[in-house]
LODRENZA-562131 format. One record per atom (N, C-alpha, C): residue number from 1; residue in one letter; atom name; x, y, z. Coordinates in steps of 0.1 Angstrom, whole numbers. Example, Ala and Ser with C-alpha at 12.3 -4.5 7.8 and 13.67 -1.06 7.14 Angstrom:
2
REC,1,a,N,132,-57,78;
REC,1,a,CA,123,-45,78;
REC,1,a,C,132,-33,78;
REC,2,s,N,128,-22,71;
REC,2,s,CA,137,-11,71;
REC,2,s,C,129,0,79;
end
This chain:
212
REC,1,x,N,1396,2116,1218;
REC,1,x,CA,1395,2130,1213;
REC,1,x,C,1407,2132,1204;
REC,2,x,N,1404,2136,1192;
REC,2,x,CA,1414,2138,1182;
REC,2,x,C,1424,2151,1182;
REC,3,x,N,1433,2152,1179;
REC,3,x,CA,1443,2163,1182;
REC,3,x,C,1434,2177,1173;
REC,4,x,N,1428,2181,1169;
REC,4,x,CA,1423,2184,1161;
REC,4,x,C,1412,2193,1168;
REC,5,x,N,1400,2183,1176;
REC,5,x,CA,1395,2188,1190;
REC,5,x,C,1403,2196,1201;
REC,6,x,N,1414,2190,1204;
REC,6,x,CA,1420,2193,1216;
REC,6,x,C,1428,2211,1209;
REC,7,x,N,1436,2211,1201;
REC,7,x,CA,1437,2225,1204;
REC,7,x,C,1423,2236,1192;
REC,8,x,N,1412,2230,1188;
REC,8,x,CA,1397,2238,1189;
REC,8,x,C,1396,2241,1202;
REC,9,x,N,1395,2231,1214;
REC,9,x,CA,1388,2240,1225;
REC,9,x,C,1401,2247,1229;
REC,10,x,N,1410,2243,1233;
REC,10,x,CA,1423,2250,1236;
REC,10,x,C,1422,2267,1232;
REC,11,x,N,1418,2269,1219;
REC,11,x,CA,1419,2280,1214;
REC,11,x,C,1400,2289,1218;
REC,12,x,N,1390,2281,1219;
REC,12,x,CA,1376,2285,1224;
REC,12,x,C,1385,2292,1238;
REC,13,x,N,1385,2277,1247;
REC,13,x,CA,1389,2285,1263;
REC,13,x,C,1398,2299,1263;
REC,14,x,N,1407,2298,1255;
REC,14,x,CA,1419,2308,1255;
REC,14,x,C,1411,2323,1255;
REC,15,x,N,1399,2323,1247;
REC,15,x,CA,1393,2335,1244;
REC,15,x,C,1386,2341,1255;
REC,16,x,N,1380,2335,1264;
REC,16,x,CA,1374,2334,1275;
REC,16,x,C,1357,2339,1274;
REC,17,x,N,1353,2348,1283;
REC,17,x,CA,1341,2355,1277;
REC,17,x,C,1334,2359,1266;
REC,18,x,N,1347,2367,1260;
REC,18,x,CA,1345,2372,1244;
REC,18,x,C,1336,2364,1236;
REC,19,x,N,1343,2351,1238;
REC,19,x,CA,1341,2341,1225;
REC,19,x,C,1349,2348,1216;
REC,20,x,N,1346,2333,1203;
REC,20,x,CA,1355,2334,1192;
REC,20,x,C,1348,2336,1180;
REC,21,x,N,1344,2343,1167;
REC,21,x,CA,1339,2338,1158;
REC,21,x,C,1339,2327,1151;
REC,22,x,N,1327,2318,1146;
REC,22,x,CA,1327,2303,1138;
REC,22,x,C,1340,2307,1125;
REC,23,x,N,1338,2322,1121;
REC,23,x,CA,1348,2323,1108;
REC,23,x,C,1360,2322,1107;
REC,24,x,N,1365,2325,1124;
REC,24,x,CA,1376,2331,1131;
REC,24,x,C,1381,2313,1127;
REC,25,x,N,1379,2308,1133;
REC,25,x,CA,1379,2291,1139;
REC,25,x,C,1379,2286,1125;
REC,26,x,N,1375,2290,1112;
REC,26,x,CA,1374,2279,1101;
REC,26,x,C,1388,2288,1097;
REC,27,x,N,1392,2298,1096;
REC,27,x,CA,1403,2301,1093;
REC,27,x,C,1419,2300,1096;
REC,28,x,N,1417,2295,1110;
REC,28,x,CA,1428,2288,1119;
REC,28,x,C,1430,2274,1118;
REC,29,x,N,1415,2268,1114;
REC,29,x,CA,1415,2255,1117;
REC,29,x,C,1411,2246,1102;
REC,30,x,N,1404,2251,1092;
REC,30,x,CA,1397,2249,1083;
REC,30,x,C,1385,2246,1083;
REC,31,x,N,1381,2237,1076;
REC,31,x,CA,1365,2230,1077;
REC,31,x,C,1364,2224,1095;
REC,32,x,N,1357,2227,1102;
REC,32,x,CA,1358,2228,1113;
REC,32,x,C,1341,2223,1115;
REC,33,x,N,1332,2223,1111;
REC,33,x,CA,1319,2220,1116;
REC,33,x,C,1314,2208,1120;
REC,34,x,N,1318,2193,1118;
REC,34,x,CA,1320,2185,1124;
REC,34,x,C,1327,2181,1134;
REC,35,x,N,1340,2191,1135;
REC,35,x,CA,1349,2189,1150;
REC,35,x,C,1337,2192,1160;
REC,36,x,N,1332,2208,1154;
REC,36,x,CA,1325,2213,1162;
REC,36,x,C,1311,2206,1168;
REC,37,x,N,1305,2201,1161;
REC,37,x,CA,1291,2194,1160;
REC,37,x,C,1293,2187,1172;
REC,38,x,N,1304,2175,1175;
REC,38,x,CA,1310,2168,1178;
REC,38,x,C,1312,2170,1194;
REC,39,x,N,1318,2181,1199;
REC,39,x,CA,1326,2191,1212;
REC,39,x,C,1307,2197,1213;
REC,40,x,N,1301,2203,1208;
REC,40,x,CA,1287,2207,1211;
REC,40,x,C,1279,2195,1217;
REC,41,x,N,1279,2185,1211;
REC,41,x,CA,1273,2175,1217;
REC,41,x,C,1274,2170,1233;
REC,42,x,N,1288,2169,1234;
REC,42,x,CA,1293,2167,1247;
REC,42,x,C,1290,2176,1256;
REC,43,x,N,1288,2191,1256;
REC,43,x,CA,1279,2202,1262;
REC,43,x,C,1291,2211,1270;
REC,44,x,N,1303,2204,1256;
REC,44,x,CA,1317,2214,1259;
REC,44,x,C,1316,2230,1255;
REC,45,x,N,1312,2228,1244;
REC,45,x,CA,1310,2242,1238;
REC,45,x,C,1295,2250,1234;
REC,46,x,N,1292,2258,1237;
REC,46,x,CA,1282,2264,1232;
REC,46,x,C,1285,2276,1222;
REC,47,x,N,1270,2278,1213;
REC,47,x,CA,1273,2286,1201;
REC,47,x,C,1263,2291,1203;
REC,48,x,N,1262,2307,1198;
REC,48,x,CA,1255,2314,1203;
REC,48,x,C,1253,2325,1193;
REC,49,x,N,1242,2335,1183;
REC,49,x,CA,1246,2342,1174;
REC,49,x,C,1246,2361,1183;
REC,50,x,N,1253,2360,1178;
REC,50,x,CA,1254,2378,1187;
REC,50,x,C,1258,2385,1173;
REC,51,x,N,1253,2399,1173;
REC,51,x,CA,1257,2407,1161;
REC,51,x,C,1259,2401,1149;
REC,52,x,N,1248,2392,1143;
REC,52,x,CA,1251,2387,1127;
REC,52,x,C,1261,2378,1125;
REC,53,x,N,1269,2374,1137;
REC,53,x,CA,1276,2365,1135;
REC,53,x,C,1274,2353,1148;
REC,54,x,N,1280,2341,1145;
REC,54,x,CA,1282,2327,1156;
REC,54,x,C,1294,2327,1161;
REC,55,x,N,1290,2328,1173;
REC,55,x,CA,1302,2326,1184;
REC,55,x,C,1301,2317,1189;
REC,56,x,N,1317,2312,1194;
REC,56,x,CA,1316,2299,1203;
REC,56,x,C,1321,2304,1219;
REC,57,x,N,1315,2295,1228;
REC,57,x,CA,1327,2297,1238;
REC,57,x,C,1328,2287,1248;
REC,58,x,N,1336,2282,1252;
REC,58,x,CA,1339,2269,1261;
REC,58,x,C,1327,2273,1271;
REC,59,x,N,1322,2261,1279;
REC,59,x,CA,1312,2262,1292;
REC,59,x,C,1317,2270,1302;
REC,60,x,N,1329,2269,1302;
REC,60,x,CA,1334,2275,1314;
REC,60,x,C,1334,2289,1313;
REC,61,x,N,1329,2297,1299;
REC,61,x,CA,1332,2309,1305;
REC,61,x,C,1318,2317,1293;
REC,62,x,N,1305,2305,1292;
REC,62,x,CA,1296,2313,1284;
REC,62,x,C,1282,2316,1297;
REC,63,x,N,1286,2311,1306;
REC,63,x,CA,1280,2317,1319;
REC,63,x,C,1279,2335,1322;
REC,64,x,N,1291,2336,1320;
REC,64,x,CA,1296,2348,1320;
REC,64,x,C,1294,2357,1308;
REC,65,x,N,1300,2348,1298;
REC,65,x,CA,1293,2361,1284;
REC,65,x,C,1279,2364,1286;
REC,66,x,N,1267,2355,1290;
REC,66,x,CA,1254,2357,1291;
REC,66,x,C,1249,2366,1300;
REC,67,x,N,1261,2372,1315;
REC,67,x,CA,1256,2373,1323;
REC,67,x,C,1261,2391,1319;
REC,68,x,N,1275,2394,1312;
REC,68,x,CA,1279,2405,1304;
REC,68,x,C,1268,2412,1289;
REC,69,x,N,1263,2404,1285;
REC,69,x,CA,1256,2409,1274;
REC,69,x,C,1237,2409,1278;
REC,70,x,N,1234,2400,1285;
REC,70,x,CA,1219,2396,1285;
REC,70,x,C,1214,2401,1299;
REC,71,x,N,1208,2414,1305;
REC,71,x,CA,1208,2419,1314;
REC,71,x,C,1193,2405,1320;
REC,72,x,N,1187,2404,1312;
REC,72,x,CA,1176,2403,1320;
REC,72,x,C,1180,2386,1324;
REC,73,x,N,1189,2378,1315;
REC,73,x,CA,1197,2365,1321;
REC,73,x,C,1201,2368,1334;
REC,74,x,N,1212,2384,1336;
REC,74,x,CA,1213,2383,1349;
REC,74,x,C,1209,2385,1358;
REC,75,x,N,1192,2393,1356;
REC,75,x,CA,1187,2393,1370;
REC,75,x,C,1181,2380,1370;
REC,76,x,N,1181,2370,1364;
REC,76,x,CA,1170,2358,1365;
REC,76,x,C,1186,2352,1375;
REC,77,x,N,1195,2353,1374;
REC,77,x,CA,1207,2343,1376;
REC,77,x,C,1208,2351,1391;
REC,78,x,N,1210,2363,1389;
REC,78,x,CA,1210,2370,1405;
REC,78,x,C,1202,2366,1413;
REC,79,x,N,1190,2367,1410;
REC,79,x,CA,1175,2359,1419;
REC,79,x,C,1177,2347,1422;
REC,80,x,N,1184,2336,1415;
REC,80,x,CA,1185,2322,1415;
REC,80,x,C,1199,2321,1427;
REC,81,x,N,1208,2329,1421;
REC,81,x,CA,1216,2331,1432;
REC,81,x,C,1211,2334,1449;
REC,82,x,N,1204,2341,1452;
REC,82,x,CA,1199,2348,1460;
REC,82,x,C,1189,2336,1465;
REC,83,x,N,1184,2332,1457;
REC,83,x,CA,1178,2320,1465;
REC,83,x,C,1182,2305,1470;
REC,84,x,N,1192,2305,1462;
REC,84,x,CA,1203,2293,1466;
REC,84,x,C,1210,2295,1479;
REC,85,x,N,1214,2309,1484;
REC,85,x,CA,1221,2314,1494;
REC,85,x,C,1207,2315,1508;
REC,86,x,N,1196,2317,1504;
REC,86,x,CA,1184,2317,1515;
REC,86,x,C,1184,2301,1518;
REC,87,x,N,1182,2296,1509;
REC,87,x,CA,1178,2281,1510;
REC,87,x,C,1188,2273,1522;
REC,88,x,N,1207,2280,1515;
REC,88,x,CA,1216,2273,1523;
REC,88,x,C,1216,2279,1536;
REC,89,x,N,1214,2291,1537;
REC,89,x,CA,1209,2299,1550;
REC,89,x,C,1203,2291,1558;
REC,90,x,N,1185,2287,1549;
REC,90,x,CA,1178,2283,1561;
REC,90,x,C,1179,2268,1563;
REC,91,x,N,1184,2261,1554;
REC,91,x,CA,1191,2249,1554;
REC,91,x,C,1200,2247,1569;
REC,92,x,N,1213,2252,1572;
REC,92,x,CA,1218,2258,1583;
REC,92,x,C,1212,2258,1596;
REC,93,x,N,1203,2269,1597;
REC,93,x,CA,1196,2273,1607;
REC,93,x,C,1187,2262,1610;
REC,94,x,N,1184,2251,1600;
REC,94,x,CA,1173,2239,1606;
REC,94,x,C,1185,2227,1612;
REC,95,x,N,1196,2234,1606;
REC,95,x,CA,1205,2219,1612;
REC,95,x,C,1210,2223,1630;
REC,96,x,N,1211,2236,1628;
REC,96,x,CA,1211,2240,1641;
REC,96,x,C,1201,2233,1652;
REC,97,x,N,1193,2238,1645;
REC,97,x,CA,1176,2236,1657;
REC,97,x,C,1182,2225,1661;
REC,98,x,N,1178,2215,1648;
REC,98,x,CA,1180,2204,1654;
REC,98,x,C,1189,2197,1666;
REC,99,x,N,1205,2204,1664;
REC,99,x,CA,1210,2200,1672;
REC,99,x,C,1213,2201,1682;
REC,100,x,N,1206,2219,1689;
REC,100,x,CA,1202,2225,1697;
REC,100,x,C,1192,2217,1702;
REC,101,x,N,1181,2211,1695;
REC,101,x,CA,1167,2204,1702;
REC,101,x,C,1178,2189,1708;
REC,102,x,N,1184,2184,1698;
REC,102,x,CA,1186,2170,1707;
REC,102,x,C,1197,2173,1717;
REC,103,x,N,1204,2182,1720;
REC,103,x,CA,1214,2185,1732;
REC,103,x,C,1204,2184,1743;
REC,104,x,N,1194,2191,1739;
REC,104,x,CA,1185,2198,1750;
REC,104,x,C,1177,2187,1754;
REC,105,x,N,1175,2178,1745;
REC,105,x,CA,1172,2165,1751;
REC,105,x,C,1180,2152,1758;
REC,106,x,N,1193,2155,1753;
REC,106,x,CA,1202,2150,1758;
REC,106,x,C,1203,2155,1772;
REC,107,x,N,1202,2167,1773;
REC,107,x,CA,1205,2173,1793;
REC,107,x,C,1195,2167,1798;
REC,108,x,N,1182,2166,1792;
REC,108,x,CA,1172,2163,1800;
REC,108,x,C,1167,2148,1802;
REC,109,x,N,1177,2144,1797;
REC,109,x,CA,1181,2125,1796;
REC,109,x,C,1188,2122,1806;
REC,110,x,N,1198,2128,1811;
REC,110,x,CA,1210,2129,1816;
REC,110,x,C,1203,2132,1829;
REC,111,x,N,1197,2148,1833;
REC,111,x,CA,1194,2153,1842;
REC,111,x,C,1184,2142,1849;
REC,112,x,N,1173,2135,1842;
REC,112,x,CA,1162,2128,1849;
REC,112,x,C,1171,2113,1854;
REC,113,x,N,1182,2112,1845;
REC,113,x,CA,1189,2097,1850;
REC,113,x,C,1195,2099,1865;
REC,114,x,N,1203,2115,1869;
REC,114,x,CA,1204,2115,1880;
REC,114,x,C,1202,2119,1888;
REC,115,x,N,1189,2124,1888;
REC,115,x,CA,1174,2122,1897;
REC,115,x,C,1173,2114,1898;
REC,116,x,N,1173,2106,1889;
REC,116,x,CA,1168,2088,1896;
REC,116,x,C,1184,2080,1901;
REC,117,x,N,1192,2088,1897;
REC,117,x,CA,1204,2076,1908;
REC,117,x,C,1198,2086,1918;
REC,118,x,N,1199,2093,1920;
REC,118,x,CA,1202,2102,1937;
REC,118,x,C,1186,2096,1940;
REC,119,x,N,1174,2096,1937;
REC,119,x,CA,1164,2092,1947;
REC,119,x,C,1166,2075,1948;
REC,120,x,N,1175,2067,1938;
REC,120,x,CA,1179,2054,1942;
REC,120,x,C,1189,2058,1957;
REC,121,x,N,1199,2059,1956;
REC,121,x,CA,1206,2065,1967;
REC,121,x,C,1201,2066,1978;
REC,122,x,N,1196,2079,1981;
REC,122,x,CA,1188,2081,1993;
REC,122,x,C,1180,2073,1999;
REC,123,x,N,1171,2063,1989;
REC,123,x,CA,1167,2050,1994;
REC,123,x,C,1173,2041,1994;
REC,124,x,N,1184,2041,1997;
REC,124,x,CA,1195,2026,2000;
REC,124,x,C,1196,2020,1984;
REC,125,x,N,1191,2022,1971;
REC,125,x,CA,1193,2017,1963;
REC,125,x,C,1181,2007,1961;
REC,126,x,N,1176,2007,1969;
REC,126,x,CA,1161,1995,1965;
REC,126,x,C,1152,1997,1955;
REC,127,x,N,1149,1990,1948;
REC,127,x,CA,1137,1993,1935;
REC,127,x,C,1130,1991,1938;
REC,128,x,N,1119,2003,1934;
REC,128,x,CA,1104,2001,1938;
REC,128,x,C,1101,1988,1929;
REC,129,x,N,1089,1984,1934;
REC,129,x,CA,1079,1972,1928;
REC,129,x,C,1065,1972,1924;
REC,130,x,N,1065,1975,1909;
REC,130,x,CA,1052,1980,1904;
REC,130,x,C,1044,1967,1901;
REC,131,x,N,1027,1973,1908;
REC,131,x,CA,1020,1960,1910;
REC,131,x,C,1018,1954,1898;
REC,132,x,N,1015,1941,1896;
REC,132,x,CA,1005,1931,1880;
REC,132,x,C,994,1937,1878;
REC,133,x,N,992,1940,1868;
REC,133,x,CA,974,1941,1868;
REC,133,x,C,965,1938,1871;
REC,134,x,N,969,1926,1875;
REC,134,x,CA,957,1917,1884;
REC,134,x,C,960,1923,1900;
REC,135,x,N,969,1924,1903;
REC,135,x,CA,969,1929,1918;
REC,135,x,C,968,1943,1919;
REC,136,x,N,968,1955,1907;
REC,136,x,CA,960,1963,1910;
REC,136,x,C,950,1967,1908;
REC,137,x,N,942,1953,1899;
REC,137,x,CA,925,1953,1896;
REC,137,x,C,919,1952,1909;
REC,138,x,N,932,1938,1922;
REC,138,x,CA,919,1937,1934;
REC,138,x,C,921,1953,1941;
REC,139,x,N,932,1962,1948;
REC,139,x,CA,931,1973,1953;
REC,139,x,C,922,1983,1942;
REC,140,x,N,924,1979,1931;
REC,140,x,CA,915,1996,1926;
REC,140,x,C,899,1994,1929;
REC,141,x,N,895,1974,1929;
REC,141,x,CA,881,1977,1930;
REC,141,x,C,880,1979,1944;
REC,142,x,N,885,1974,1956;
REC,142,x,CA,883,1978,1968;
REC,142,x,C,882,1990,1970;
REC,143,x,N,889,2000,1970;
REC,143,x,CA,889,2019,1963;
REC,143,x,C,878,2022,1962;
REC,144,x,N,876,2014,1950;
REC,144,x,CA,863,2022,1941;
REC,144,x,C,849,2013,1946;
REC,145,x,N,846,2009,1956;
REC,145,x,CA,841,2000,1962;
REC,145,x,C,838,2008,1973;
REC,146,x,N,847,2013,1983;
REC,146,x,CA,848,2023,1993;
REC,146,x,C,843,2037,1989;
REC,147,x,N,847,2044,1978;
REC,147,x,CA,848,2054,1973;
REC,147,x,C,832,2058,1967;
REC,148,x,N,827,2049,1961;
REC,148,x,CA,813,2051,1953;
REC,148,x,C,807,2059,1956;
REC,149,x,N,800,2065,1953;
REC,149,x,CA,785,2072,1955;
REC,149,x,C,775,2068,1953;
REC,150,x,N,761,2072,1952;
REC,150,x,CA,750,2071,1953;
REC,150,x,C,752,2061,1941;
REC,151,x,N,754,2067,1934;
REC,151,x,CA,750,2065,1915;
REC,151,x,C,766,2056,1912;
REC,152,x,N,774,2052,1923;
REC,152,x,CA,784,2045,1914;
REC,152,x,C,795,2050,1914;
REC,153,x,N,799,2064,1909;
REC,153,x,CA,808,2073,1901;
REC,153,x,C,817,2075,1913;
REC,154,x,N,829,2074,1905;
REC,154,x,CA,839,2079,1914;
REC,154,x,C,849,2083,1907;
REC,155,x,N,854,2098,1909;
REC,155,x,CA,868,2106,1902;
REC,155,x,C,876,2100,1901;
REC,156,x,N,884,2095,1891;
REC,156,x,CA,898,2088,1894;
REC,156,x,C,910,2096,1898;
REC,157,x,N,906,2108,1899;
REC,157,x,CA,916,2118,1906;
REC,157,x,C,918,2113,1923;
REC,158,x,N,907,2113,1928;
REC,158,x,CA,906,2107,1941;
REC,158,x,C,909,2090,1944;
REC,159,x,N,910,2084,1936;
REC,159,x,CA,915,2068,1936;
REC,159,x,C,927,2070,1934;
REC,160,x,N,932,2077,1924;
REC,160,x,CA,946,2083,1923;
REC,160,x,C,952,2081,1939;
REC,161,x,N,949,2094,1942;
REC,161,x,CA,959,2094,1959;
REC,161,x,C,959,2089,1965;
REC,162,x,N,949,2080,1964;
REC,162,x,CA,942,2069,1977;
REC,162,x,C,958,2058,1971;
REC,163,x,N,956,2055,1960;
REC,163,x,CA,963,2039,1956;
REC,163,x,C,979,2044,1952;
REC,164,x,N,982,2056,1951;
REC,164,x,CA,996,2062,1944;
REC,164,x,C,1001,2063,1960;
REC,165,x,N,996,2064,1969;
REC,165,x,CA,1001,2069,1983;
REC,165,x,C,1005,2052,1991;
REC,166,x,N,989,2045,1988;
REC,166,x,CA,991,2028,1990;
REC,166,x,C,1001,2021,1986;
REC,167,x,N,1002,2020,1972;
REC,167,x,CA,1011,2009,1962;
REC,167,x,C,1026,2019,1960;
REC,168,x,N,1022,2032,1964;
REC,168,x,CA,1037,2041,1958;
REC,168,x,C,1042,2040,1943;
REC,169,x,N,1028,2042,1940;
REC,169,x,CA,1027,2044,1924;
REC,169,x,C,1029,2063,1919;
REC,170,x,N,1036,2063,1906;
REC,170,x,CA,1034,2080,1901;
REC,170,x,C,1019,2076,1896;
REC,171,x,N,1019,2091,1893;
REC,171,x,CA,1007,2094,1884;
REC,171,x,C,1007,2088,1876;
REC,172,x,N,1014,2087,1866;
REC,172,x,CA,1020,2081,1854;
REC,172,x,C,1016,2067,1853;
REC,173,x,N,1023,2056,1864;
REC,173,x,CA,1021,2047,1865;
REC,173,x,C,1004,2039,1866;
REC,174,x,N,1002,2049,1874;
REC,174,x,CA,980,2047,1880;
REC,174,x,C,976,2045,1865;
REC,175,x,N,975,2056,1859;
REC,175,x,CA,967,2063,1848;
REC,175,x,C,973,2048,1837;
REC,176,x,N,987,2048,1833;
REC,176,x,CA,989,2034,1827;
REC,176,x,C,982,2022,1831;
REC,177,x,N,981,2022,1846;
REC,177,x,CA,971,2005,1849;
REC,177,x,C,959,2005,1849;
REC,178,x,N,957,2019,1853;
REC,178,x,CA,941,2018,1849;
REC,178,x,C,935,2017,1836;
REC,179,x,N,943,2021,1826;
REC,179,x,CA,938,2020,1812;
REC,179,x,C,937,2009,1810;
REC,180,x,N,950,1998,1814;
REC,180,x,CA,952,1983,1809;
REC,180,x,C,938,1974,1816;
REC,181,x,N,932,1976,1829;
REC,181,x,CA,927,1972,1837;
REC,181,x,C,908,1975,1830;
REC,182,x,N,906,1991,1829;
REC,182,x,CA,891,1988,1823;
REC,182,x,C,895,1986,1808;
REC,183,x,N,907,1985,1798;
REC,183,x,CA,905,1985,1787;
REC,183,x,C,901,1965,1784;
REC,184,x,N,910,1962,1799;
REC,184,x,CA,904,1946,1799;
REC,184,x,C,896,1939,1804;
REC,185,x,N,886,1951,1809;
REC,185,x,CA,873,1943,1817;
REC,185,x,C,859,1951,1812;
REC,186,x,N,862,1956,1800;
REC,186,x,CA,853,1969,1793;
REC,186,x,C,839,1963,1796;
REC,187,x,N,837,1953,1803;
REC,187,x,CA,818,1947,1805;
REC,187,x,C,820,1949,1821;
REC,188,x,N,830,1950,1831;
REC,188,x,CA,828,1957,1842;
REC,188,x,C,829,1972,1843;
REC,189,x,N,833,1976,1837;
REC,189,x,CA,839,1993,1842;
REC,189,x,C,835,2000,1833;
REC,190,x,N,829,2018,1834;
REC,190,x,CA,822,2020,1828;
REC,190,x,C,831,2036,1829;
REC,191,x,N,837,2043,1824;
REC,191,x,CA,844,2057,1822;
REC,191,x,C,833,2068,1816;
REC,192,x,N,837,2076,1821;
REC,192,x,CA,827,2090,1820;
REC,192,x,C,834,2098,1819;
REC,193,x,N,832,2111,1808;
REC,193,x,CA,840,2120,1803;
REC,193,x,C,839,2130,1819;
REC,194,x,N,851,2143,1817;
REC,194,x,CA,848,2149,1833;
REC,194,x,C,859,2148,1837;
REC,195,x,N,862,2156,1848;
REC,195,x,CA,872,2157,1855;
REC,195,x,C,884,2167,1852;
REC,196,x,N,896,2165,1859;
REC,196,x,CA,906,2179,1860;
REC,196,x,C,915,2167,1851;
REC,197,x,N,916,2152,1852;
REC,197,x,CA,926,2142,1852;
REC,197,x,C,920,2128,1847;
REC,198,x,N,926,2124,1840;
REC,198,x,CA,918,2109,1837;
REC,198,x,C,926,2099,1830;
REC,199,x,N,917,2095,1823;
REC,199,x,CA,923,2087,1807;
REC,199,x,C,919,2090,1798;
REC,200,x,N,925,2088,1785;
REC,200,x,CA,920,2095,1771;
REC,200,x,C,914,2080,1766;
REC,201,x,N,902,2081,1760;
REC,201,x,CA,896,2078,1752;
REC,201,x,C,890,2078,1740;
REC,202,x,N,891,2078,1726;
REC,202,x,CA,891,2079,1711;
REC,202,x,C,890,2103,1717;
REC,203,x,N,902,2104,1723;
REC,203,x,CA,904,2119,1719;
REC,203,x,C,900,2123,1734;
REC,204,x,N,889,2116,1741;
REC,204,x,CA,888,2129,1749;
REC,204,x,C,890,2123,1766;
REC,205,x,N,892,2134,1775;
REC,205,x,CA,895,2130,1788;
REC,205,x,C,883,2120,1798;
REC,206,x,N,889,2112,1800;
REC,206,x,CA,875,2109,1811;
REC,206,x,C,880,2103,1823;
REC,207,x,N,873,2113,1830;
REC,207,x,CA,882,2113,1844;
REC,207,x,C,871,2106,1859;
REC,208,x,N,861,2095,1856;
REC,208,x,CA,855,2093,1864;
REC,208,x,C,850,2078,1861;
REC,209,x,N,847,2070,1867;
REC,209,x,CA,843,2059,1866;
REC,209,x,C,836,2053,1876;
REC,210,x,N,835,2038,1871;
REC,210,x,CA,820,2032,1879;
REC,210,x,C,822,2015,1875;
REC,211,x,N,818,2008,1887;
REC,211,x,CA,811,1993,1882;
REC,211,x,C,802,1994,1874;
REC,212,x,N,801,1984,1867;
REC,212,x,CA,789,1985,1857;
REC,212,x,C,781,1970,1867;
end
């Protein structure tokens, strides 16, 4: 930057809002339209014509002249304002949620871990032992063997408590082996939509089944 530049803007900034006149500036400075061309490019200065004449004014303060002379600039800039301030608003309020949702999952991480120390505890600390698939393929067909009806069908709500009470299985656990068990024998076992409880199947509940 040439000394030349340096007190041009020196004397733009000094003016502030106002601005300067281009005539003002060739008179202080002389031939000046190349310095200027130059400091414009860089997107130091803007020039602007107001009342029949060119004005300059450093970036820093033609914000402001635009926002003093050009009403309808300022409501477009007020609005823009006002929306930047919503946005960081609701910007804010989503960082909250969020942090509010994973605390809240955090207690409930926490809380279910010691439920499970204390019902370890109470039972001496011994771990249950969840059956193979194969060893709850032989109990569920014996069940469902016992259980049948006329036609086959038997609620898996009712095999449920028969085998969750037997093996000291959760709900949870049944409904997981039984999926694995007819999803791997789909030429013996035959699911029927129904019931309060079941397994999901492409969307929907089916809570009853059958030897095929």
């Amino acid at each position: 930057m040439t000394v030349d530049e340096k007190l041009v803007i020196k004397r733009i900034l000094s003016v502030g809002s106002a601005g300067i006149k281009k005539t003002d500036l060739r008179k202080e400075f002389g031939e000046i339209d190349s310095v200027l061309e130059e400091i414009i490019s860089r997107g130091e200065i803007f020039v602007d014509k107001r009342a029949g004449a060119y004005y300059c004014w450093h970036r820093e303060s033609y914000v402001q002249s635009l926002l003093n002379s050009d009403p309808r600039f300022k409501l477009t800039y007020e609005m823009l304002k006002s929306m930047e301030e919503t946005t960081a608003t609701l910007a804010s309020n989503i960082s909250n949620l969020s942090r509010y949702v994973l605390e809240m999952k955090n207690e409930q991480q926490s809380s279910t871990y010691q439920q499970q120390l204390a019902t370890s505890s109470a039972s001496g600390g011994s771990r249950r032992s969840i059956p193979s698939v194969s060893d709850f393929k032989k109990e569920f067909d014996v069940e469902l063997a016992n259980s049948a009806s006329s036609i086959g069908w038997v609620e898996l709500a009712k095999l449920r408590n028969q085998l969750c009470e037997k093996l000291g299985l959760t709900s949870e656990e049944f409904y997981r082996l039984v999926e694995q068990v007819t999803g791997q024998n789909q030429d013996r076992y035959e699911l029927s939509t129904g019931g309060g409880e079941g397994v999901m199947v492409r969307g929907l509940l089916h809570g009853f089944v059958r030897c095929i």
